[in-house]
C-alpha positions, 0 to 999 in steps of 0.5 A, spaced: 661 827 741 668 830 745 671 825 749 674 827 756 681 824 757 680 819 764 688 823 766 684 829 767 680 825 773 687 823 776 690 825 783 697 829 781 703 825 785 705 833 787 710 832 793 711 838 798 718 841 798 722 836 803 717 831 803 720 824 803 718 819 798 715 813 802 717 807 800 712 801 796 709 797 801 708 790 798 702 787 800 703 781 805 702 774 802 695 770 805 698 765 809 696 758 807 690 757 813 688 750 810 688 745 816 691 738 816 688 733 821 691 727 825 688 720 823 689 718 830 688 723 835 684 729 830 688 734 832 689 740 828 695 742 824 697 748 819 698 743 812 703 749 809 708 745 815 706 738 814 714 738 811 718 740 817 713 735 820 716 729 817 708 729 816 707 726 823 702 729 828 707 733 834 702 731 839 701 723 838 706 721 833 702 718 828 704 719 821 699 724 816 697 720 808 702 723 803 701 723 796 706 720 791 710 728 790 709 730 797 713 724 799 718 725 793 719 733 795 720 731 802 724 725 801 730 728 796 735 733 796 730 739 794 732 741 786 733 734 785 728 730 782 727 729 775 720 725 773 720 720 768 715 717 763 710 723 764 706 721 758 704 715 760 697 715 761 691 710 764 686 707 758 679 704 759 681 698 755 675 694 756 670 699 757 669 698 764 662 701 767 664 708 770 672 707 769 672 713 764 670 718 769 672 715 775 679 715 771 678 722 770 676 724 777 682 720 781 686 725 775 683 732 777 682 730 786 689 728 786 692 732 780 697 727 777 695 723 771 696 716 774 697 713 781 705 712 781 711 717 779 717 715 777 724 718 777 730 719 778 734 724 784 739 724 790 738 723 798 744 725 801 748 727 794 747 719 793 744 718 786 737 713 786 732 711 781 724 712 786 717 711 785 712 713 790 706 710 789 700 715 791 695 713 795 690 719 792 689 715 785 683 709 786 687 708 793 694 706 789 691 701 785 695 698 780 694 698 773 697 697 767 700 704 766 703 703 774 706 696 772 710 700 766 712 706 769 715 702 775 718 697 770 720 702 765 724 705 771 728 698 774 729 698 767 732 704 766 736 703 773 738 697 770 741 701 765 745 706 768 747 702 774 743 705 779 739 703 786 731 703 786 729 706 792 720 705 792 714 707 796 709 702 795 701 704 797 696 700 794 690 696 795 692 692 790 691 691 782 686 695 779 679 691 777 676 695 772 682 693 767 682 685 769 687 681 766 691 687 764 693 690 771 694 682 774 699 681 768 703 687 771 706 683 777 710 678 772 712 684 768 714 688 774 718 682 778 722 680 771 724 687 772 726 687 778 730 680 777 734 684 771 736 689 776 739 684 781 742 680 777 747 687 775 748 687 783 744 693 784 740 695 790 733 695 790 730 698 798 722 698 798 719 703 804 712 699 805 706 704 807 700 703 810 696 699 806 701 695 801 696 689 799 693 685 794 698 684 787 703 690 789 705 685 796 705 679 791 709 681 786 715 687 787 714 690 795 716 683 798 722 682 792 727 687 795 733 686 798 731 691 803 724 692 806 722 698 811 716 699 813 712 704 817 709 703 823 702 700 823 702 699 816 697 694 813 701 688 809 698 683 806 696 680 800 687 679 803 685 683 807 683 681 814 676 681 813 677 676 808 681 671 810 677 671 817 671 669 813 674 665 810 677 661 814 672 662 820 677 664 825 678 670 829 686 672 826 691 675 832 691 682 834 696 686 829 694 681 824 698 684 818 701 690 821 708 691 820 709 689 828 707 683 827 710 682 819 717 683 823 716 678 827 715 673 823 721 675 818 717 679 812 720 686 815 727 687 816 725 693 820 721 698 822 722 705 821 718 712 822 717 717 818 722 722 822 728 718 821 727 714 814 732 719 810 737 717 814 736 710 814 735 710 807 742 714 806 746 709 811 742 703 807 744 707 800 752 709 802 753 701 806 751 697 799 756 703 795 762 699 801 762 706 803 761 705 811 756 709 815 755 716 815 
């Protein structure tokens, strides 16, 4: 059988004398339509323009979740952050009913294999060690994988003589891995007490929630706590200790608000100004004055 050259079915490119060639038109890039609603007021936003938002809703101020890389991209000068411990992944040491899947898809909805990141970056040219806790992965959860990654990086701003900025988000130590994740409280704060004790700085931003093992341990151990608006802080919930207690707690319990009252806060900062804040707080402990 003769086969027929596909060539043959194909329109010449002739041109007509003096026609001008016209230039290839790329096609235009399909714009990001995902949309992005306020927590508080529901309103609409592009989620592409979250960023230039400062992730805050323009109509009522209120602050959108971020995830751990979003709030590392947005916070460092941009090509900045080089992640450390990329390997280290969570195990089902005790063979927890359902951990192993539900491990698994905390990894594929949040797209990191554990719920904290660790590295090191500049803000505003200024070299810091960071975490950033990730509120997409079992709520922030701390695990043992979570405890090292964070000691691992107080370890290591120890040995280069750098800052820890931290981000903390949690709703404390993960059960499904028992005493292995509570063990991860001594571990860390041993950390952070190696670390000041070289005269290094430690600013931890408190997210809303910060509670359980994480609030008990290396959140409250900083020599600088910011927090943001409205966020929930404590160790228990308040469901908890009203049932406990058999009492009716005050209005604003365990928000931000009312920690800086009582003294556990040292300031409350919003999203819009916390690079600045944190570039002050970073050049003033370096003797360098304000900005």
């Amino acid at each position: 059988m003769r086969l027929i050259s596909k060539e043959l079915f194909k329109k010449p490119k002739n041109r007509l004398e003096g026609e001008q060639e016209q230039p290839a038109i790329a096609p235009a890039p399909e714009a990001d339509a995902r949309m992005a609603e306020c927590p508080e007021c529901k309103a609409q936003a592009v989620a592409a323009q979250l960023p230039g938002m400062d992730f805050m809703c323009p109509h009522c101020g209120a602050q959108y979740p971020m995830s751990a890389r979003e709030r590392v991209l947005w916070l460092t000068d941009a090509d900045s952050f080089q992640e450390l411990d990329v390997g280290l992944l969570p195990m089902d040491r005790l063979q927890f009913p359902a951990y192993a899947e539900k491990l698994k898809r905390a990894q594929v909805d949040s797209g990191e294999p554990e719920g904290v990141i660790t590295g090191v970056a500049t803000i505003a040219g200024q070299p810091i060690a960071l975490f950033s806790m990730n509120p997409m992965f079992i709520m922030g959860s701390m695990g043992a994988v979570v405890g090292e990654k964070i000691t691992r990086l107080f370890e290591y701003a120890t040995e280069k003589g750098l800052p820890v900025v931290g981000y903390t988000v949690s709703g404390g130590a993960r059960i499904q891995e028992g005493m292995f994740s509570l063990m991860q409280m001594a571990k860390t704060s041993g950390a952070v007490l190696r670390h000041s004790e070289a005269g290094l700085f430690y600013l931890a931003v408190l997210t809303n929630p910060t509670t359980g093992g994480v609030v008990a341990s290396f959140a409250m151990e900083a020599d600088v706590i910011l927090a943001e608006p409205k966020a929930l802080i404590g160790f228990a919930g308040p469901r908890v200790i009203e049932q406990t207690m058999r009492q009716k707690l005050p209005e604003g319990f365990q928000r931000a608000e009312f920690l800086l009252k009582k003294g556990f806060v040292d300031r409350i900062v919003e999203r819009g100004a916390q690079k600045r804040e944190i570039a002050l707080l970073l050049a003033m402990h370096r003797g360098e004055g304000c900005l």
